[in-house]
ROPATOR-89313 format. One record per atom (N, C-alpha, C, CB): x, z, y; residue in three letters. Coordinates in steps of 0.001 Angstrom, whole numbers, plus 500000, padded with zeros to 6 digits. Glycine has a CB too. Example, Ala and Ser with C-alpha at 12.3 -4.5 7.8 and 13.67 -1.06 7.14 Angstrom:
513190507800494310ALA/512300507800495500ALA/513200507800496700ALA/511308509046495527ALA/512850507080497750SER/513670507140498940SER/512900507870500030SER/514084505725499402SER/
END
This chain:
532025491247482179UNK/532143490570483468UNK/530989491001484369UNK/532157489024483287UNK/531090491302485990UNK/530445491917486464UNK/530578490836487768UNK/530773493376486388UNK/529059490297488471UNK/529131489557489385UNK/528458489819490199UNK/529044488603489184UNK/528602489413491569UNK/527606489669492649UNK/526890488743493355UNK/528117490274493526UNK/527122487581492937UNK/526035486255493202UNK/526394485172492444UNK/525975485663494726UNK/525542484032492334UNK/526000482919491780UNK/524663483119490656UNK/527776482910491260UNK/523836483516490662UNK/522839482870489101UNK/522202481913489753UNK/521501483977488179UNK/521888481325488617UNK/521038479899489035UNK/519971479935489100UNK/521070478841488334UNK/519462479437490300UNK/518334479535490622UNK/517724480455491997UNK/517930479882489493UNK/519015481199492134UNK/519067482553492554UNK/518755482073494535UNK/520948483446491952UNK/517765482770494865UNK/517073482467496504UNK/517776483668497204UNK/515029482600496696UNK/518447483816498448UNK/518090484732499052UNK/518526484372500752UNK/518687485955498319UNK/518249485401501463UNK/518357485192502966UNK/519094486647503677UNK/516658484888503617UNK/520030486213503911UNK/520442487968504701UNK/520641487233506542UNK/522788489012503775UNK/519658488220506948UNK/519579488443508657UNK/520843488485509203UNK/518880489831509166UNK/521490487215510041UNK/522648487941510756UNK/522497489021511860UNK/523405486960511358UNK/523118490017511927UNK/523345490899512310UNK/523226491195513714UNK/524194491027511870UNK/524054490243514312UNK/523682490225515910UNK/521946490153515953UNK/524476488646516793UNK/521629488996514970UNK/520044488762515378UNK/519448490458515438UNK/519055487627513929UNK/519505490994513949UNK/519127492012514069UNK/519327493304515298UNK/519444492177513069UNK/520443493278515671UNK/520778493883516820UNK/520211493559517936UNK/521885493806517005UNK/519557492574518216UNK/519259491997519440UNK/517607492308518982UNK/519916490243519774UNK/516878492656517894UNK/515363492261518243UNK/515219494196517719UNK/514306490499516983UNK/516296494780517135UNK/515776496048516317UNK/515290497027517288UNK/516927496764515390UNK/515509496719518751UNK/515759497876519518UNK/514183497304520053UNK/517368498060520642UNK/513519496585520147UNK/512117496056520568UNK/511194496914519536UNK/511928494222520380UNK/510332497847520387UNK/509285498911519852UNK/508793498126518736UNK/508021499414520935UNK/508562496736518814UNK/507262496244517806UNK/508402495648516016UNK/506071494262518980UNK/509907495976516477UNK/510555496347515124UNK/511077497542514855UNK/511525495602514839UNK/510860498173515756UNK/511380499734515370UNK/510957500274514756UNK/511468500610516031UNK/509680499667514010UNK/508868500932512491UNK/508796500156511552UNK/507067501688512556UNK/509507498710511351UNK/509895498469510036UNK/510428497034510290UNK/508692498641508903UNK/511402496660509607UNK/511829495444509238UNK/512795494736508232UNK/512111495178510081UNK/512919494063507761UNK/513797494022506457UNK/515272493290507069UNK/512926492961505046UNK/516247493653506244UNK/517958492402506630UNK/518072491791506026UNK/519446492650506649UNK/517696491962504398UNK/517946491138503500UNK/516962490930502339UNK/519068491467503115UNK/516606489691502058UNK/515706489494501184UNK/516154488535500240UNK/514571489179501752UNK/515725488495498749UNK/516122487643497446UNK/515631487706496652UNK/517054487682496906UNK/515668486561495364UNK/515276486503493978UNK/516037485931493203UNK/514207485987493766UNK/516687486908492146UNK/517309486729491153UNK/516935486440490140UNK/517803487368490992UNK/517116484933489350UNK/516247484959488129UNK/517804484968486994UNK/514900483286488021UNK/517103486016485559UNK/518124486087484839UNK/519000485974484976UNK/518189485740484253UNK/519388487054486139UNK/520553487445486734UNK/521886488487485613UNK/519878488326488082UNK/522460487340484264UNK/522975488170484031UNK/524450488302484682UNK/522804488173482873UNK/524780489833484190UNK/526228490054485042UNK/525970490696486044UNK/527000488858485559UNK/524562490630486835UNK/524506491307488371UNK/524607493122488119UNK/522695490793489281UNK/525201492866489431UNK/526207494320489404UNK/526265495053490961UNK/528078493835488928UNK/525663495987491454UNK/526176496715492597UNK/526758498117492005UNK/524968496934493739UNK/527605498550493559UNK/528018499739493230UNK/528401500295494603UNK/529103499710492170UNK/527643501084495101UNK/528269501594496292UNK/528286503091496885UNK/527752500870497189UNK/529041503389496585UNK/529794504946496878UNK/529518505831497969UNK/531210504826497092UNK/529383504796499041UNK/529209505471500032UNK/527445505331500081UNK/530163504915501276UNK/526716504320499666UNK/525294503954500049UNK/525237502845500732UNK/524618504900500804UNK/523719502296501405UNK/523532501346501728UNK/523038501785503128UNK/522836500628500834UNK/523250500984504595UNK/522719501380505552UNK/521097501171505457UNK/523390500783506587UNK/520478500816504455UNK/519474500380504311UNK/518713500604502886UNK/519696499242504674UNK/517332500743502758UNK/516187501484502116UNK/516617500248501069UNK/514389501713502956UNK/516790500079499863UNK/516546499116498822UNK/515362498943497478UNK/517697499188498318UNK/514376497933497753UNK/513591497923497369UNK/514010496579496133UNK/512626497985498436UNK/513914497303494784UNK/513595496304493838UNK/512731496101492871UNK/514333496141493359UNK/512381494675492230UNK/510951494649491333UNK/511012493946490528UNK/509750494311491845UNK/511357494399488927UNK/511996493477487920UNK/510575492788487168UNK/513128494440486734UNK/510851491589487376UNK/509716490641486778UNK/509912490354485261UNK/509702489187487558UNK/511228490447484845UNK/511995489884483474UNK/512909490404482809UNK/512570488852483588UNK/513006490676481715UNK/514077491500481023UNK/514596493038481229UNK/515124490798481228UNK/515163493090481595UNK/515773494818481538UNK/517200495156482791UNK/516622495123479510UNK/517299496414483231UNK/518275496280483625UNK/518461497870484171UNK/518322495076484472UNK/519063498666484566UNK/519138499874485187UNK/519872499987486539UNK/519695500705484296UNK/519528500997487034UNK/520315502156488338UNK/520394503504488368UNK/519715502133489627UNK/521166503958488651UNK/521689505030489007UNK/521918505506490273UNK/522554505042488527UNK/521546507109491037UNK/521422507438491780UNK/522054508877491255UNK/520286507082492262UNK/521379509420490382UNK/521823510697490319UNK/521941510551488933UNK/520975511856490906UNK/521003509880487650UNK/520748510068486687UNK/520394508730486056UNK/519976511003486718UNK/520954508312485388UNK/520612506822485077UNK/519432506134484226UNK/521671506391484472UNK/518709505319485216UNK/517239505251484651UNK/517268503373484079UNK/515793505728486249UNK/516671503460482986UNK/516362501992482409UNK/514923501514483123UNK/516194502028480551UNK/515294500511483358UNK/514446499649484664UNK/513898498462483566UNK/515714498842486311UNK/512965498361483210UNK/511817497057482189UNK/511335496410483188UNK/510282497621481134UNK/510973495485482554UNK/509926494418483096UNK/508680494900483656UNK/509504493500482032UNK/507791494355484640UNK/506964495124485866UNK/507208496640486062UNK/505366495010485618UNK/508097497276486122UNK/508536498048487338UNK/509185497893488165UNK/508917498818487249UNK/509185498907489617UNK/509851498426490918UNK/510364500034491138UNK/508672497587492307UNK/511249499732491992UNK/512083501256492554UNK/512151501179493776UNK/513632501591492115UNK/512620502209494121UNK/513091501947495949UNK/514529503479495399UNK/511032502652497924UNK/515764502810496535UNK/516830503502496585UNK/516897503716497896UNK/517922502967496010UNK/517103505223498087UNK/517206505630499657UNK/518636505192500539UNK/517101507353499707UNK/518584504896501865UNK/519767504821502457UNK/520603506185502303UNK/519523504434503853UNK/522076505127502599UNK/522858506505502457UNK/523363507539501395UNK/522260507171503017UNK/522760506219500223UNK/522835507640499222UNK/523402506537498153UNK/521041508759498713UNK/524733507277497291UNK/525585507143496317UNK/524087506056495184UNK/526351509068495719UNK/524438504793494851UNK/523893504408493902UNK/524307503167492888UNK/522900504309494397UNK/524531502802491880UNK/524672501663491018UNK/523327500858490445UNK/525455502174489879UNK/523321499945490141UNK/522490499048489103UNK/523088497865488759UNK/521158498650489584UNK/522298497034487792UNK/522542496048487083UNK/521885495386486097UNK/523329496258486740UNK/521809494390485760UNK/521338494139484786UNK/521807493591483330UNK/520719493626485239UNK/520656494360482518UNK/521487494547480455UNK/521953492846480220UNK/519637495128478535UNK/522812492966479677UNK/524037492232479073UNK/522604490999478156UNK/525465493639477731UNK/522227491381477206UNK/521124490993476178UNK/520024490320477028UNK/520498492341475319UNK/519515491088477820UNK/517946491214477928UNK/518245491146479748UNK/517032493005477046UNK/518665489991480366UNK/518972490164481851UNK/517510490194482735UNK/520001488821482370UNK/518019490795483919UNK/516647490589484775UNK/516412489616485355UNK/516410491346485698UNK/515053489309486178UNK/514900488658487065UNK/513987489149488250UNK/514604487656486538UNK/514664489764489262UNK/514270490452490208UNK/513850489917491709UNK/515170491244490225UNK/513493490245492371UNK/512333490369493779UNK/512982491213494468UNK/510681490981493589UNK/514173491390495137UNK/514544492568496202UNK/514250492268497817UNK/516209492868496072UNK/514280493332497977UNK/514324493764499904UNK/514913495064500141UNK/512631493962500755UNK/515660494641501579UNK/516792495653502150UNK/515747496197503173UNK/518421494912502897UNK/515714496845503689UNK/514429497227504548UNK/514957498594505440UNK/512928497637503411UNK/514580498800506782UNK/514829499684507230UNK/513493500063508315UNK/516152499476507641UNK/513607501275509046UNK/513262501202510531UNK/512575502799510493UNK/512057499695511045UNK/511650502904511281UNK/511161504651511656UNK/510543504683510362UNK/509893505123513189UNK/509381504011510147UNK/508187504123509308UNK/508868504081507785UNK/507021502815509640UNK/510623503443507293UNK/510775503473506091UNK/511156504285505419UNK/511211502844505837UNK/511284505975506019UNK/511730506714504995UNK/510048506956504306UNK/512741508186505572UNK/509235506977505258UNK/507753507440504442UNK/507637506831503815UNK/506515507544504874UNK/507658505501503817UNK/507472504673502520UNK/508183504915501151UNK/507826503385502842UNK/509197505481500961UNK/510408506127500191UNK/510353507413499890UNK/511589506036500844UNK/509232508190500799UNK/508629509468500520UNK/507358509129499472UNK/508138510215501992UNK/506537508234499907UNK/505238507854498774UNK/505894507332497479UNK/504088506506499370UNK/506441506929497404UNK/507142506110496078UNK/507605507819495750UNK/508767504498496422UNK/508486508293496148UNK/509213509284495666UNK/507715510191494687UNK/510124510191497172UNK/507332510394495332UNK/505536511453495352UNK/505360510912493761UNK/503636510680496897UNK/505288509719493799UNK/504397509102493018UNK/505306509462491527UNK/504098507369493520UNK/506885509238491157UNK/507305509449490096UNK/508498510095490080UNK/507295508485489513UNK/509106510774491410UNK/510599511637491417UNK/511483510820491166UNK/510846512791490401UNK/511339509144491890UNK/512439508413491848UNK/512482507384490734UNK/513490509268491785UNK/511872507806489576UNK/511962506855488148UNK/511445505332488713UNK/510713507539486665UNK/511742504296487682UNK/510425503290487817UNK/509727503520487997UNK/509931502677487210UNK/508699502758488589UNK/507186502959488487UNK/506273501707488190UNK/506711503542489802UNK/505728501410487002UNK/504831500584486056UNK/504022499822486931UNK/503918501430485054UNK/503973498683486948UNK/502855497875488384UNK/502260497134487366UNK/503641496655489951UNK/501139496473487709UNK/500446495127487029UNK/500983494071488015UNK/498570495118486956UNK/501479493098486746UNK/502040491787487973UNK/500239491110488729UNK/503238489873486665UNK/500616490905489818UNK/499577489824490639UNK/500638488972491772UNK/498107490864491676UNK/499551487814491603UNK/500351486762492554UNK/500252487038493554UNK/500094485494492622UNK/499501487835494242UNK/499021488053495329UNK/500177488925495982UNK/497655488620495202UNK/500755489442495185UNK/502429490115495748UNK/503597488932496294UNK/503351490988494162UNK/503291488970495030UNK/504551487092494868UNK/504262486339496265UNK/503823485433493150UNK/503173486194496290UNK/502854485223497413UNK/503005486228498419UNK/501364484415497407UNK/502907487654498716UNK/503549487756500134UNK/505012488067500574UNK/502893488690500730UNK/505785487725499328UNK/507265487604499544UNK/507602486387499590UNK/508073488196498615UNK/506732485503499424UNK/507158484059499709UNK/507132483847500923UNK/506427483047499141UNK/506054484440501560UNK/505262484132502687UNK/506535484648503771UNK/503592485014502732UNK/506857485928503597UNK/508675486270504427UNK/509488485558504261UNK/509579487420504073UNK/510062484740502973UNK/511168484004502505UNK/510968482574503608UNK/511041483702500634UNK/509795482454503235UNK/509457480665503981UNK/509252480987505115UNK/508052479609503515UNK/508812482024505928UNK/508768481776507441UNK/510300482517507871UNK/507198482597508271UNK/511189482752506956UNK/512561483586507591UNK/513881482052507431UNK/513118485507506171UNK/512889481167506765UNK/513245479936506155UNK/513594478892507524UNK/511905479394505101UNK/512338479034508017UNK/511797478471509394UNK/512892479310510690UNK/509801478985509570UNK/513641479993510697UNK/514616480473511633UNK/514292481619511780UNK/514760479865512827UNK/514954482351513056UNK/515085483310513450UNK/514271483779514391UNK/516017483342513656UNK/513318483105515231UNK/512937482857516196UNK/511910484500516295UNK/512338481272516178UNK/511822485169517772UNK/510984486127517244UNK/509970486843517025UNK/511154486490517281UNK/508832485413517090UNK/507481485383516127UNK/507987485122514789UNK/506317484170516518UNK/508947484433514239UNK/509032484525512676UNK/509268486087512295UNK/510355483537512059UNK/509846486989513061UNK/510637487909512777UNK/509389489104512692UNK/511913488031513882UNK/508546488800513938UNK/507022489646513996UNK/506438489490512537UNK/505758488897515245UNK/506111488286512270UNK/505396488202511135UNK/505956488639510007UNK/505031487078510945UNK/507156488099509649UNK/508375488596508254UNK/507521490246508219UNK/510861488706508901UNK/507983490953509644UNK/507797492198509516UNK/506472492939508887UNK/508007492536510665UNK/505656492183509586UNK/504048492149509105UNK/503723492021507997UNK/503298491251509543UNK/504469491116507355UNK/504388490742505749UNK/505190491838504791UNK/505141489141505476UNK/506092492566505623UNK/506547493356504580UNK/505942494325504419UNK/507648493690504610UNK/505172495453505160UNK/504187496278505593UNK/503423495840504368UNK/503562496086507120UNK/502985494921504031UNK/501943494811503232UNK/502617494844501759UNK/501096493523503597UNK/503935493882501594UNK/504552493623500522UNK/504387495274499508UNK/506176493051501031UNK/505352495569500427UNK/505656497610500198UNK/504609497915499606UNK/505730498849501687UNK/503721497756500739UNK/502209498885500446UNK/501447498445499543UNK/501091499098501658UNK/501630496970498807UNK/500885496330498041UNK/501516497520496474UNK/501237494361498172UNK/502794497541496528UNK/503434498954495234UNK/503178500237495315UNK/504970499226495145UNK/503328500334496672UNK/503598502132496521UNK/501202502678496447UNK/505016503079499072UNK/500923501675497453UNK/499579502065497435UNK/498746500700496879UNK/499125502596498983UNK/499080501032495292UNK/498617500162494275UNK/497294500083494052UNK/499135500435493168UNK/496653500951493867UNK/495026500821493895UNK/494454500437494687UNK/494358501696493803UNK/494420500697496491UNK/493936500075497192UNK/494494498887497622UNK/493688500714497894UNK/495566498465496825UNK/495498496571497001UNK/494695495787496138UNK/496927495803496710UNK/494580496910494620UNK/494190495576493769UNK/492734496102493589UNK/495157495215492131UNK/492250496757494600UNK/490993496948494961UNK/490008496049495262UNK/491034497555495771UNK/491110494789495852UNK/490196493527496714UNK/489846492491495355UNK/491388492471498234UNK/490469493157494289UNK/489930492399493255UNK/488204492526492991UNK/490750492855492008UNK/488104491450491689UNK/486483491776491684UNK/485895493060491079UNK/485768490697490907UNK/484948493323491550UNK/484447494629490967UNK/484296494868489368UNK/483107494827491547UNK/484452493921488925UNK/484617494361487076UNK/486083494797487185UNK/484416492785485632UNK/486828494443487704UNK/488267495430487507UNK/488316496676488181UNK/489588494745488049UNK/487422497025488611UNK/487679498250489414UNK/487684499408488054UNK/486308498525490775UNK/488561500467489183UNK/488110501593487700UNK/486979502237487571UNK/488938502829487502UNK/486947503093487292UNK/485292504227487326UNK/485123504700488872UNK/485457506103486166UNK/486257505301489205UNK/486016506097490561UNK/485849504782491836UNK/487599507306490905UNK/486537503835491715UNK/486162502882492755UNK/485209502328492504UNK/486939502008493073UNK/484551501958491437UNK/483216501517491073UNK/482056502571491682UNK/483153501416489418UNK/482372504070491433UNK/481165504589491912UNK/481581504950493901UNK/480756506205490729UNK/482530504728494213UNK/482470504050495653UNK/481734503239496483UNK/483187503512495759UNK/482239501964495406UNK/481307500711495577UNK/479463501284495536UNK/481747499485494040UNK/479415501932494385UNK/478163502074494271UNK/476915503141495507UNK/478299502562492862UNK/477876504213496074UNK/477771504270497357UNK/477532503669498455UNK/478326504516497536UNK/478629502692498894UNK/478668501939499792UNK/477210500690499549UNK/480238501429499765UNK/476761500823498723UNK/475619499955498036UNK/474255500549498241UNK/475842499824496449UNK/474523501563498718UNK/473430502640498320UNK/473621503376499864UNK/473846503792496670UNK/474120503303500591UNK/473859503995501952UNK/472521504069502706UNK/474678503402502846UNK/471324503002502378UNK/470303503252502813UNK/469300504552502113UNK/469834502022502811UNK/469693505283500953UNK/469341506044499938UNK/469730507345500434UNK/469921505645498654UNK/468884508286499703UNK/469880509010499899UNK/470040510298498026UNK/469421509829501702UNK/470867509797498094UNK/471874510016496060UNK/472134511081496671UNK/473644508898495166UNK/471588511980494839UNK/472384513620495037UNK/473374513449494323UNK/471640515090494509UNK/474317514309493883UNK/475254514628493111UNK/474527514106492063UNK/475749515991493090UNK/473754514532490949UNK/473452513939490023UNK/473397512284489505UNK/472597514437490050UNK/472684512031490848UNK/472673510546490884UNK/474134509689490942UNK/471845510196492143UNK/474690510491491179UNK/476410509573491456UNK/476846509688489505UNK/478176511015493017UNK/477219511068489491UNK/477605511441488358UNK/477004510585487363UNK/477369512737488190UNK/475302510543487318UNK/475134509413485952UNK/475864508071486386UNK/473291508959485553UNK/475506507557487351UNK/475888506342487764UNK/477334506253487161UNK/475773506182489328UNK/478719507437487805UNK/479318506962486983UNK/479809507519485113UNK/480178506810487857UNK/478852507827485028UNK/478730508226483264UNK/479688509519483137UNK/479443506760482016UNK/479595510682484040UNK/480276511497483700UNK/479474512951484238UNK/481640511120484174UNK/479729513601483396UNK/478895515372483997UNK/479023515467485556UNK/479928517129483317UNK/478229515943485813UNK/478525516586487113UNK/479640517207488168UNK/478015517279486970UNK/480557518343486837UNK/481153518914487258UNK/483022518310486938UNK/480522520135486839UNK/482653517348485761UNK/483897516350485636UNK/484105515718486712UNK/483820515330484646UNK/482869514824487083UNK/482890513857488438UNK/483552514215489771UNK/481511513620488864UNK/482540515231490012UNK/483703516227491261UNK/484744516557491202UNK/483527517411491622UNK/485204516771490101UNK/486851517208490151UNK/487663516220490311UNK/487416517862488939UNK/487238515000489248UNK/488073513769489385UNK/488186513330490939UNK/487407512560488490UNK/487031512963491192UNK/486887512382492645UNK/487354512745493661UNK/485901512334493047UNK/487580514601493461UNK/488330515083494946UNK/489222514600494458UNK/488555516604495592UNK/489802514868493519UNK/491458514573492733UNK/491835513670493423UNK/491661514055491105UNK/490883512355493199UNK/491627511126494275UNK/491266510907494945UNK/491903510029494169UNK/489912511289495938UNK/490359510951497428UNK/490527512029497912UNK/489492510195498326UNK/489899513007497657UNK/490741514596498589UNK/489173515285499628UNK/492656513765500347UNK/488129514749498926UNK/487045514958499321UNK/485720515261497940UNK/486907513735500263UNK/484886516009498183UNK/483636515985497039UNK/482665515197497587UNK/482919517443496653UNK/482206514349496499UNK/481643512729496582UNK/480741513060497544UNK/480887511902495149UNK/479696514251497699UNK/478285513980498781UNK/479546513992500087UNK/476588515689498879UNK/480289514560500640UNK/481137514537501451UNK/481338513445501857UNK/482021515008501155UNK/482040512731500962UNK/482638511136501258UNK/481659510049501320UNK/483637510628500103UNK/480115510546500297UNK/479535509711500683UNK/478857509758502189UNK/478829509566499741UNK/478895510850502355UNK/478336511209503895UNK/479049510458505262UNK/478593512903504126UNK/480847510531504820UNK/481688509551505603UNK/481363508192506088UNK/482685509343504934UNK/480702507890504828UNK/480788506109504313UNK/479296505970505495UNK/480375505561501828UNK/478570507003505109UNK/476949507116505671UNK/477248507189507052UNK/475934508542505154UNK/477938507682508312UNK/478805507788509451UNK/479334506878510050UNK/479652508389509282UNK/480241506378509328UNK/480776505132509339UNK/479903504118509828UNK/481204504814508131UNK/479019503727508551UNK/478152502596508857UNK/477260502890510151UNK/477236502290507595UNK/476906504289510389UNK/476005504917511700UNK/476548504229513032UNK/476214506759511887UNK/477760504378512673UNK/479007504070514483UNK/479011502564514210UNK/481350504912514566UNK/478638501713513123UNK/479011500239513804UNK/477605500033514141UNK/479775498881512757UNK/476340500613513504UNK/475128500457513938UNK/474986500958515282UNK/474268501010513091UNK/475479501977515752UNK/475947502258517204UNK/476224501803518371UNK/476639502579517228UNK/477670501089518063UNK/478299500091518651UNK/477517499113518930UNK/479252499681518020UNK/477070498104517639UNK/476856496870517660UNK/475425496517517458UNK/477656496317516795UNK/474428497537517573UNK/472812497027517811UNK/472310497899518717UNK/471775497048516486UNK/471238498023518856UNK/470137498360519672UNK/469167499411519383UNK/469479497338519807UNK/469246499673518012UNK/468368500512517308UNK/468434502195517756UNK/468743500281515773UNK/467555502343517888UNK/467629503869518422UNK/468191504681517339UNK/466151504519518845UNK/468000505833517837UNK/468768506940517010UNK/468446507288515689UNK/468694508127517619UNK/466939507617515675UNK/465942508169514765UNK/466169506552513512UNK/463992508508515793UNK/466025505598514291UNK/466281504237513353UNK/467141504006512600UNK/466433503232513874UNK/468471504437513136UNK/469581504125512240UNK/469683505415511062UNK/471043503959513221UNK/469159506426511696UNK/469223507692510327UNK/468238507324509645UNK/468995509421510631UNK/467197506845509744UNK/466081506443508518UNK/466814505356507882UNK/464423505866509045UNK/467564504616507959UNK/468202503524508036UNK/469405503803507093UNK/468501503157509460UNK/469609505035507538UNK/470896505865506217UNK/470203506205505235UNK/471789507422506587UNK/469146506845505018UNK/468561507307504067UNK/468574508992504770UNK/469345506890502567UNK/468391509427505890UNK/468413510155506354UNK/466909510884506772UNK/469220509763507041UNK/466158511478506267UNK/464418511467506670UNK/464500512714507988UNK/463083512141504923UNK/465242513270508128UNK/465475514344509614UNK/466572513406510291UNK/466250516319509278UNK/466127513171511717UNK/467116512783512265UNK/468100513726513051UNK/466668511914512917UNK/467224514996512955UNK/468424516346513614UNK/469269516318512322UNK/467644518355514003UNK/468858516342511328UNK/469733516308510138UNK/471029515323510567UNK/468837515703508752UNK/470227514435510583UNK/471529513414510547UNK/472711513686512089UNK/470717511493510604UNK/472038514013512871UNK/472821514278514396UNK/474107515304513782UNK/471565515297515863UNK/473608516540513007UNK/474276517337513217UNK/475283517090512130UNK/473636518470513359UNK/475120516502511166UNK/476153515316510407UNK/477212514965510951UNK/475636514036510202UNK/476723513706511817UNK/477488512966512530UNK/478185513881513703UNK/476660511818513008UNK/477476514691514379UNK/478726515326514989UNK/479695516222514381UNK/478369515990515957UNK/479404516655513055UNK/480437517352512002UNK/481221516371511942UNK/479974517834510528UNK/480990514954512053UNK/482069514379511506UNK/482837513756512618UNK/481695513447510460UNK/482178513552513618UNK/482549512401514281UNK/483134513428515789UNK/481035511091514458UNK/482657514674515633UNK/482769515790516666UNK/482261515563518187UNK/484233516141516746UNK/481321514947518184UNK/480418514132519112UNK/478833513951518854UNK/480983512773519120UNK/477972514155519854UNK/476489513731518697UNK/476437512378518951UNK/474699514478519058UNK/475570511491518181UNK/475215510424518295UNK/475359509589519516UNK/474232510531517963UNK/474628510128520419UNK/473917509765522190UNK/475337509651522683UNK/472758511291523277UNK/476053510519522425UNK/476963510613523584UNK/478441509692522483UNK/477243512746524268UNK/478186509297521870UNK/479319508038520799UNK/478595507077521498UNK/479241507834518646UNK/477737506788521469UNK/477312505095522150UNK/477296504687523492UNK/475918504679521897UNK/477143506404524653UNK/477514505815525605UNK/479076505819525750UNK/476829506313526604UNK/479747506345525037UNK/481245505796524615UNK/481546504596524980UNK/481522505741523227UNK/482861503739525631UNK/482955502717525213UNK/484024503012523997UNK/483226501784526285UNK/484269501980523150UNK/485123501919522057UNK/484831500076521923UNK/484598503133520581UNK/486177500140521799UNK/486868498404521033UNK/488016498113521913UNK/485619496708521165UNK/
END
């Protein structure tokens, strides 16, 4: 037996259509918004199948039991993984007979959602992809459910949207959500970030990073471009920049001050830094306005 609603317990909300028609064409939903949102608990029997596709990006995230989809090749879907199925495109799922799911979906569309469906894609060629559960997800699909709860109105619809932006990005760009956790969960490479950003008044060679984070020299660098796409004195130099332009902006301190202030002992040193990075020298960023 194969069903398409009715489990108990089962939440969901689908956007009527006119609404959507009437707010999709407004710039501030045209780069993302969802039609349909739900939670299926031990949903057994649940069953799609659609031949032609969906006008819309489908995002799902099995909290419980087991269940699969098919797109091209049929993949078994476990407990904490999530998928995304592209619009338009031939797909099935369901959940196992034995071992049913209990899922978290969103229908989602707009400019910005095929990229989102491009990062997911990047990340595993379509398969599941393994998450650590946090509430901190949960709670921002509640946070859409209960204000889409509250009507149609279209500040609920701004925010829904706002909340999904994050929902998404809380999966596909997993590390820098559960980043805001405490620093004993961090891994090695965000730890020696942190330890940077800690250390900007200093000024750390390569060596000094590398012990810090307990690895050779030439391991460290590789890993580190690996994931951010930069070699650490580089990035730490960013972070060192960074902090230069809000000291910029937002005090008084002369020039020579804020580079001693980096850990910078030449302040031509540091000028010609900051305009490598910032493609501007110092003097002429502050008489900038910016905000």
């Amino acid at each position: 037996m194969r069903k398409k609603e009715g489990f108990q317990g089962e939440r969901s909300i689908v956007l009527p259509r006119d609404i959507l028609k009437k707010y999709k064409t407004e710039d501030i939903f045209q780069n993302l918004y969802l039609t349909d949102i739900g939670f299926y608990p031990q949903a057994k029997d649940h069953f799609r199948e659609r031949e032609g596709g969906c006008g819309q990006y489908i995002f799902i995230y099995c909290v419980e039991g087991q269940g699969w989809f098919k797109t091209e090749n049929k993949q078994i879907v476990e407990a904490g993984t999530f998928f995304i199925i592209p619009k338009h495109h031939y797909h099935s799922y369901g959940s196992c007979q034995n071992n049913p799911w209990s899922i978290y979906w969103v229908h989602f569309n707009g400019e910005s959602a095929h990229h989102y469906y491009q990062k997911y894609y990047k990340h595993n060629q379509g398969k599941p992809l393994k998450i650590d559960f946090l509430e901190e997800r949960i709670q921002l699909f509640e946070d859409i459910f209960e204000t889409l709860e509250m009507g149609y109105q279209e500040d609920n619809l701004i925010y829904s949207s706002s909340c999904l932006a994050n929902f998404l990005g809380s999966f596909i760009f997993d590390s820098q959500f559960a980043r805001a956790r405490t620093e004993n969960e961090l891994n090695p490479l965000d730890k020696s970030i942190h330890f940077m950003k800690e250390n900007l008044d200093k000024n750390l060679s390569l060596a000094d990073l590398a012990h810090n984070a307990n690895y050779s020299k030439s391991y460290y660098c590789r890993i580190f471009k690996n994931k951010t796409g930069w070699p650490p004195i580089a990035y730490y130099n960013h972070l060192k920049i960074q902090k230069a332009c809000q000291l910029l902006d937002n005090t008084d301190l002369r020039i020579n001050q804020i580079a001693y202030k980096l850990g910078f002992k030449d302040p031509y040193y540091f000028s010609r830094i900051f305009k490598k990075i910032m493609n501007l020298p110092p003097k002429y960023y502050r008489d900038k306005q910016t905000g």
